[in-house]
N, C-alpha and C positions, 0 to 999 in steps of 0.2 A: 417260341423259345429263342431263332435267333433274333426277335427283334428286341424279347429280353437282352440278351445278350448284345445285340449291337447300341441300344440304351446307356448300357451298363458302361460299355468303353466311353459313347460318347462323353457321360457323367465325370470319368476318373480323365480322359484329357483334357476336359475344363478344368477338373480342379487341381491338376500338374502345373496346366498351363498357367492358372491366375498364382498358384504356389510359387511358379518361377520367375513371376513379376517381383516378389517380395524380396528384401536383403536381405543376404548369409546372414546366421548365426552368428553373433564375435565367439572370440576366444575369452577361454577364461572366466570369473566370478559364476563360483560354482552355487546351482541354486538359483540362481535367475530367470526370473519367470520369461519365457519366449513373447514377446509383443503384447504385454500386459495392457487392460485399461490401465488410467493415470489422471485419478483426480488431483487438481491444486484445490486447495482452500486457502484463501487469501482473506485475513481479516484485516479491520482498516484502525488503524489508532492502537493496537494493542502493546501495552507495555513489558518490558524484556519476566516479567515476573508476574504477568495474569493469567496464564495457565497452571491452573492444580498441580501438574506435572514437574511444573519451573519453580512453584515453592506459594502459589497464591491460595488464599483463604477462598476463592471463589468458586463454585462447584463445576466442571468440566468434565464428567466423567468420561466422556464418548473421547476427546483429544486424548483422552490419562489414557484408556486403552490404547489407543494408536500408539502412544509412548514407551508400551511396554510391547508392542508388538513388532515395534521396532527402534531409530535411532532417535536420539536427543539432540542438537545441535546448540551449546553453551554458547559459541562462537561464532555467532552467524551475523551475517552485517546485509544491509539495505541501505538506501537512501533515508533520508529526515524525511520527506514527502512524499505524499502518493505519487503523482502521475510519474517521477524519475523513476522508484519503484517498479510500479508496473510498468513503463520501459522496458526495463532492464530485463522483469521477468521473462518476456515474450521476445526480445528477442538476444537475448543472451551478450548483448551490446553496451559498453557503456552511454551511459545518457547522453552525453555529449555528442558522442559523435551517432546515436538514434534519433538525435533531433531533440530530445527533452531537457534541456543543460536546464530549465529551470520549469517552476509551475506556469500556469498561464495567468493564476491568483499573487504571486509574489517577484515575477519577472520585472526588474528594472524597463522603462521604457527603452532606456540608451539602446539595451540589448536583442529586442523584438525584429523577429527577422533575422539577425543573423545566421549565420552557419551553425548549427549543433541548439538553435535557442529559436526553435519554431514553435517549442511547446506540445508540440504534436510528434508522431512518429513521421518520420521522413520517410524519401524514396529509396533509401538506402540500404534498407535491411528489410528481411524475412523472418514471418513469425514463428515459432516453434510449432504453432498452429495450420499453417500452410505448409511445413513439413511433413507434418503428420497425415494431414489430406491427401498429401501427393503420395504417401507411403500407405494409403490405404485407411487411415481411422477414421473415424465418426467424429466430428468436431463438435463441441458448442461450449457456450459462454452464456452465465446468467449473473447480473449485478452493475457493479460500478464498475466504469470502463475507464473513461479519463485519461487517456493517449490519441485523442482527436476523434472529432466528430463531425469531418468533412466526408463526402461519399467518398474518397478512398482508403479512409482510416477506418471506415465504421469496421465491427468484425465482417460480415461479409465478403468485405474486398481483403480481411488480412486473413480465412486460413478457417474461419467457422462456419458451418454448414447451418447450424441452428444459433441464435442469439436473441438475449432478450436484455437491452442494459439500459443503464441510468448513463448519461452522456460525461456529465462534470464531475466536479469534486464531490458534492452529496448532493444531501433535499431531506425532506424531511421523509420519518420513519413508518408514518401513518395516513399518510397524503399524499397523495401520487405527482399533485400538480403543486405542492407548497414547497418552495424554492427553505435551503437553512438558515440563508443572508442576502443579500439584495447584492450579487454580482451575478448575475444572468439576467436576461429577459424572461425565462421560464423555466421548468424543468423541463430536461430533453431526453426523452425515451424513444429508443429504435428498439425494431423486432427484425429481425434479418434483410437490416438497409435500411426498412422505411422505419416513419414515425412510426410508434406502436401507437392503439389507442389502449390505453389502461384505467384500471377499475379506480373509480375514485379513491376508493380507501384502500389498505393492505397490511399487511406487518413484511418490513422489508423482509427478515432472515426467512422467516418461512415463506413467504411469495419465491423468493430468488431459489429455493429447495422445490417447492411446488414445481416450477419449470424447467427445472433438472429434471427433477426423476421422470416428467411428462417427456422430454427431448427422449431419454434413455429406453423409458418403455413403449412410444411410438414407433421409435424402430426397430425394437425387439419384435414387436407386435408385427413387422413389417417384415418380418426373418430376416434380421440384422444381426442375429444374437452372436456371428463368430466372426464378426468383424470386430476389432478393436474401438474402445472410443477415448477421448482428450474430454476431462469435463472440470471446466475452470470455473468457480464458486467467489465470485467476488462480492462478498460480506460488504455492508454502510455500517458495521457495528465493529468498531465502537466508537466514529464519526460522529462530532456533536450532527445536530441536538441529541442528547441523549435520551432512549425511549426504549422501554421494553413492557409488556406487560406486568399489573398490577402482579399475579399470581409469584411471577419470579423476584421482583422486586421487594416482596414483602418478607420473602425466606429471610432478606439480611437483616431486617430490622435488629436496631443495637450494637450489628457487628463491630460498628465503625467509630463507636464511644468514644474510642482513644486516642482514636485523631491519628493522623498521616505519620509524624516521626513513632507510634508505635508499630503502625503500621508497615515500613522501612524498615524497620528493626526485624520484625517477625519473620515478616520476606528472607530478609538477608540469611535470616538463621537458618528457616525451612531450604531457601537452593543450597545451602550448604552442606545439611543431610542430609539431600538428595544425591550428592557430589557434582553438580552442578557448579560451584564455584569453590576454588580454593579456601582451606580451613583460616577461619579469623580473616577473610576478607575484610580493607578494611574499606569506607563510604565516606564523604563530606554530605556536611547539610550545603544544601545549594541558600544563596543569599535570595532567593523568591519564594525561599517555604518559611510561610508564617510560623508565630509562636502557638500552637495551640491552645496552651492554658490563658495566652493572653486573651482569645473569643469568650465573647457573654455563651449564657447556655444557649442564647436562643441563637444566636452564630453557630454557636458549634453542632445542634441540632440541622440545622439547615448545610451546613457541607457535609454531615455523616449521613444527611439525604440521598445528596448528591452522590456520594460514593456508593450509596446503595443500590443507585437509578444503575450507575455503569456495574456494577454485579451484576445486576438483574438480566440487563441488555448483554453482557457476556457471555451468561450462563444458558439466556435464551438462543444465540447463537450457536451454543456447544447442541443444545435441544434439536435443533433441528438439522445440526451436523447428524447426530443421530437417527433421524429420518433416512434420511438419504441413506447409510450405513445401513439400516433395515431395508428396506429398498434393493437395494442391491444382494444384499445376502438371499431377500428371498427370491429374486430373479436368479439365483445361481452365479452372480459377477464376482460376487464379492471376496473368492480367494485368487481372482486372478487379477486382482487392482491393486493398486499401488496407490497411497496415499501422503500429499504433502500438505501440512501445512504452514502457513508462514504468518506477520503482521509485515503491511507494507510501509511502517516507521514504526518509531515509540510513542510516546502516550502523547496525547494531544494538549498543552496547557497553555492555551489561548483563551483569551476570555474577550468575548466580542463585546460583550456589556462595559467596556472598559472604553472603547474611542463612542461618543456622542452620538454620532452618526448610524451606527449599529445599533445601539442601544435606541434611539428613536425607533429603527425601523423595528425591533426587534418585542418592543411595547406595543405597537402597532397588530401585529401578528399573531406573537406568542406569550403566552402568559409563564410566569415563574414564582407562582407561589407552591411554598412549601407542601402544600396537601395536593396538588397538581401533578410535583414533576414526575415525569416518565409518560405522564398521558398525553391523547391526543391532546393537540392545542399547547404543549407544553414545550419548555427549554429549557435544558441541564447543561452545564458542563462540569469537570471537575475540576480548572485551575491547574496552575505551577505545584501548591503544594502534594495533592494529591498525584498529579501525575510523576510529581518524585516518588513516592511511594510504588506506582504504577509500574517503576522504572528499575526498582531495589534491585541490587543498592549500585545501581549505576550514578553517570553524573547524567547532566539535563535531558532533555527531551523531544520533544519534534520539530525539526528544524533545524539545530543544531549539531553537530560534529560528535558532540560527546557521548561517550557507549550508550546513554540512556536515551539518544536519537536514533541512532542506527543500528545497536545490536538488538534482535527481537526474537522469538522462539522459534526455531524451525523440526517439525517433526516429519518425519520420512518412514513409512511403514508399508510394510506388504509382504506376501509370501517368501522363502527363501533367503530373507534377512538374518542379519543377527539382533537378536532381541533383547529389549531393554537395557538398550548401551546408550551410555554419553559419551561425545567426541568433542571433544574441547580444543581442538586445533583451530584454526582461521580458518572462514568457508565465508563465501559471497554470493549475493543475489546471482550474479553473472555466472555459478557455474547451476545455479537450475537449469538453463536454456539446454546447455550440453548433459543434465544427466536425464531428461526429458527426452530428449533422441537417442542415449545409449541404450535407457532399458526399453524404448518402440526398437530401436534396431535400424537407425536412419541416421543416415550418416549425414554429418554439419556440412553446409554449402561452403565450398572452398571456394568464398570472393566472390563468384555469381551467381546468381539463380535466375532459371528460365533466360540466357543469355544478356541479364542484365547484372552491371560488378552491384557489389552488397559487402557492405563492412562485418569483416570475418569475428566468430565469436572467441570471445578474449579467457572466457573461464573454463574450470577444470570440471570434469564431471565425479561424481561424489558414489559412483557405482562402487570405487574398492574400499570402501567406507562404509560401505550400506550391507556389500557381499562380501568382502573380502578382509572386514577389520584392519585395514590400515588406516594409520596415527593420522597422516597429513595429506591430504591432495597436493597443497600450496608449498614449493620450496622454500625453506626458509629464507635465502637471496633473492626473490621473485618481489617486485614490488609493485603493490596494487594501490592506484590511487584514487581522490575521491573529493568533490568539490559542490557544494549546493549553494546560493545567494551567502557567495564570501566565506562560508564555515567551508573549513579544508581538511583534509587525513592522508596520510600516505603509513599504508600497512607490509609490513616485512618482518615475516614470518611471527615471531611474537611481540615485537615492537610496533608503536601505532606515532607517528609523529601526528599533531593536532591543532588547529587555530581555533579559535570563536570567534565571535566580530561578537562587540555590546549591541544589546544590555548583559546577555549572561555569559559573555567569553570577555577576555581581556586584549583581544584582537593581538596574540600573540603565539608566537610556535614555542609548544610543548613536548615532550617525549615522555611516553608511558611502557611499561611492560605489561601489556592486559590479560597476559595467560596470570600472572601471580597480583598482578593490583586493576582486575577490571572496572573498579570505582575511581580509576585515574585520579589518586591520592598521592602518589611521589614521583615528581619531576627527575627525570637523569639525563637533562640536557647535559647539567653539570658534570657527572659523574661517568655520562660516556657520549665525549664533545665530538670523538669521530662518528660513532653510530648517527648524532644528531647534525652532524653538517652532512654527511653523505646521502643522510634521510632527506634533507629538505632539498640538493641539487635535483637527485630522484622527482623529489616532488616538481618542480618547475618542470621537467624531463617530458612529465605526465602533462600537467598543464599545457604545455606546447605542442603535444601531440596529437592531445584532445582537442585544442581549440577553444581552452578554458578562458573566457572574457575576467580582465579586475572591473571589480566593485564598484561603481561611482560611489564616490567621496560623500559621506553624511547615509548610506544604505541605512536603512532599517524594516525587516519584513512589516512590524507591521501599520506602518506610515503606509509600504508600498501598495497593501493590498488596497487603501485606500484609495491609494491614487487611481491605481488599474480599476477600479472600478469605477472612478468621475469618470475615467475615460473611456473604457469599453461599456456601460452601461447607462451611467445619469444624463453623461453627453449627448447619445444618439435616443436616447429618450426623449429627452427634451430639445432639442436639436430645433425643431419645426416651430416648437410653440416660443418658443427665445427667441427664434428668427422673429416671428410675426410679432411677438411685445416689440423687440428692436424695432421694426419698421412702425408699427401703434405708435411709438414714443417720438421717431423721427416725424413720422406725416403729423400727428401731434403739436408739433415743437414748430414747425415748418407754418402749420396754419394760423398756430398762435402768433409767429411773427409777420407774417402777411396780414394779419388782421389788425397787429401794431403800427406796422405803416399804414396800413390805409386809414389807419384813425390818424395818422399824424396828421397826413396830406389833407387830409378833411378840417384838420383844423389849424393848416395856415391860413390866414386871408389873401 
């Protein structure tokens, strides 16, 4: 009995003990789950209106629930490109000064290396992930990474205990080792630091779900169940090439008869009765969206393809979102997570078959016929027209400044919330990082971590929004600004000041009110000259603070991507064998003229 009893104590002062490792309780947002799991779902390419929930024809049911289970985010902003994106997410930093001021695919050369434009995540900052570890959660990351793939960027060294990622910007969806476009030497998969070796074939959305739920029930299995875990889902869908299974793809067949500017129209109308966007919102057709009546049938058959390939691949992403959701419920987790999800730009309307050089290599590889696309061996994309659609009824799309770049769906759900609300205020990538630490109960690194300084997180946490239904995080005087390869923004409170650089901007500053015209349809530089000179000092303000690089003169992304990849890829490929032709052609040239004189000398007398 007493060694029961002496057991029994020692039991309850361990678990005092490790209790009083943990941080207070905050005050306040009543209903908050105490140190909740916290999954991210991060999809790639998704536009502001492909979730069933945001107003799309596309079937989503597993996101639609999370939507009514919790908040809607109308007004949520990101970067135009992945890797600043997921910057930002991890560590609640803006890109610039996290080291990602551009991609490593669309990076001016001028700019390479400098301060804020490594490409990669710098020395500077701390992940939400290594917070989370040091406060006790279970970490891991499965998917696309794409904020450096040197050993101290891999996740590993930032904050994840288990990982299993794709290094770059994509690769293809059913081939492990088949790169999407010839800017790498290969595809590069780690599994916690090292190369992984992986199966040769897979379907990205469920492989990347597969290694989830394995991370979550190993350790469960290992009596981890009342530790907390971090588990960040970074989706390749809906990243060209586009590819999902025949079974999902084939649901759409027909849907897409009417072509993209029907298709924009429907959109617009559906988030509007959703209350999603203000009544009679009005849209511009963007000058990149074709005439559709003006395609033959057999045109317009072959892009209502295409459209159906990215349904397919969307809906099969929401499929296995649902996995994991099951998953969880039946391990008993599932009321004590919290789930977000987000798209890390807007819709993708790049078309590689467009410069010579892709489209060689891209015949080479992968096939694009009509009765093919979505399958293995196959290549889809949707184009400018579609991705306006994509976008409804924003204006352009990735890469770009304009809402239909940077504003994307963000859905926030979990116990304790308030349900099936929209919040239509201003919200930004930058304040995930800080609402990620409110609801673990970890408090933000003030400037250093582990006694080295780290650039402090700049956003607002979205807890009294989530718990506590209030309107705004963001003051309306507060000004957040925002800068990708020359397209620019500076946001104050419901005003958005805005440039584009051509082809699809007029390389000029705009002023929009996006709470009542988020189709950025009426200029009011005019009409409010002080709101728009004080917007754009603010903006330089930002600029200078950041360490935002101008543009070299004639930029255009996608010349650039081109370039960057003679140089970081065709270059050191063929590097050796052009030395050696050079030298063949000199010793060549050399003997041929030695053997000219000696025939001369030979025939003087």
């Amino acid at each position: 009995m007493r060694v029961t009893r002496l057991l029994a104590l020692i039991f309850l002062a361990s678990h005092f003990a490790q209790a009083s490792e943990l941080p207070p309780s905050p005050p306040g947002s009543a209903g908050k789950p105490s140190r909740p799991n916290i999954v991210v779902l991060l999809a790639d390419d998704w536009g502001f209106s492909d979730v069933g929930a945001y107003g799309s024809e596309i079937a989503t049911p597993n996101l639609d629930a999370l939507a009514k289970q919790g908040t809607r985010f109308s007004n949520f902003h990101v970067s135009a490109s992945c890797s600043p994106t997921r910057s930002m997410l991890l560590t609640g930093v803006d890109n610039h000064l996290n080291g990602v001021g551009n991609m490593r695919e669309t990076i001016p050369l001028e700019h390479e290396g400098k301060p804020g434009y490594l490409s990669v995540l710098n020395d500077r900052v701390v992940t939400v992930a290594s917070l989370l570890k040091d406060a006790g959660y279970r970490t891991y990351v499965a998917g696309k990474w794409h904020v450096g793939k040197e050993p101290h960027n891999l996740p590993d060294q930032r904050g994840f205990e288990r990982s299993i990622i794709q290094g770059d910007s994509g690769s293809d969806n059913w081939e492990t080792g088949k790169r999407y476009l010839d800017l790498t030497d290969k595809v590069y998969w780690y599994e916690d630091g090292k190369e992984a070796s992986m199966p040769k074939e897979f379907y990205s959305s469920e492989y990347y779900v597969d290694r989830m739920i394995n991370y979550i029930r190993t350790d469960e299995q290992a009596g981890k169940q009342a530790q907390p875990f971090f588990a960040y889902v970074a989706f390749q869908a809906n990243h060209i090439p586009l590819q999902a299974p025949r079974s999902f793809i084939d649901k759409y067949k027909g849907k897409y008869k009417d072509g993209w500017t029907a298709l924009r129209q429907a959109r617009r109308d559906r988030a509007i009765a959703l209350g999603l966007l203000p009544k009679d919102t009005p849209m511009v057709t963007m000058s990149t969206t074709k005439d559709w009546d003006a395609l033959t049938p057999a045109e317009q058959a072959y892009q209502a393809r295409r459209m159906e390939v990215y349904a397919g691949m969307a809906e099969a992403m929401d499929y296995h979102v649902g996995r994991l959701i099951a998953a969880l419920k039946q391990s008993g987790q599932y009321d004590n997570t919290i789930f977000m999800f987000m798209s890390d730009n807007g819709a993708e309307a790049s078309d590689p078959y467009a410069m010579l050089s892709a489209r060689l290599w891209l015949d080479m590889y992968y096939n694009s016929d009509i009765n093919k696309l979505g399958d293995k061996g196959a290549y889809s994309i949707i184009g400018p027209s579609w991705s306006s659609a994509a976008a409804s009824p924003l204006s352009t799309y990735k890469f770009y400044a304009g809402e239909g770049g940077i504003r994307v769906p963000l859905i926030i759900a979990g116990k304790g919330m308030q349900q099936n609300r929209i919040h239509q205020s201003f919200t930004h990538i930058i304040d995930i990082a800080p609402t990620i630490l409110e609801l673990a109960n970890t408090p933000r690194p003030n400037g250093s971590y582990q006694g080295k300084p780290v650039e402090t997180m700049r956003g607002s946490s979205l807890i009294p929004v989530l718990f506590d239904g209030k309107d705004r995080v963001h003051p309306t005087d507060e000004n957040i600004g925002y800068e990708l390869s020359g397209n620019q923004a500076l946001f104050r409170g419901d005003y958005k000041l805005v440039k584009n650089l051509p082809p699809v901007g007029d390389g000029r500053w705009h002023l929009y009110d996006i709470q009542l015209d988020p189709g950025e349809t009426r200029d009011l530089q005019t009409s409010l000259p002080e709101v728009f000179s004080s917007m754009q000092t603010a903006y330089a303000q930002y600029a200078k603070d950041n360490g935002v690089l101008p543009m070299p003169e004639g930029y255009e992304p996608t010349q650039q991507v081109f370039t960057n990849a003679m140089v970081h890829v065709y270059i050191p490929r063929f590097k050796y064998p052009a030395i050696l032709l050079l030298l063949g052609l000199v010793t060549a040239g050399y003997l041929l003229m030695r053997r000219r004189h000696t025939t001369l000398n030979k025939a003087k007398p």
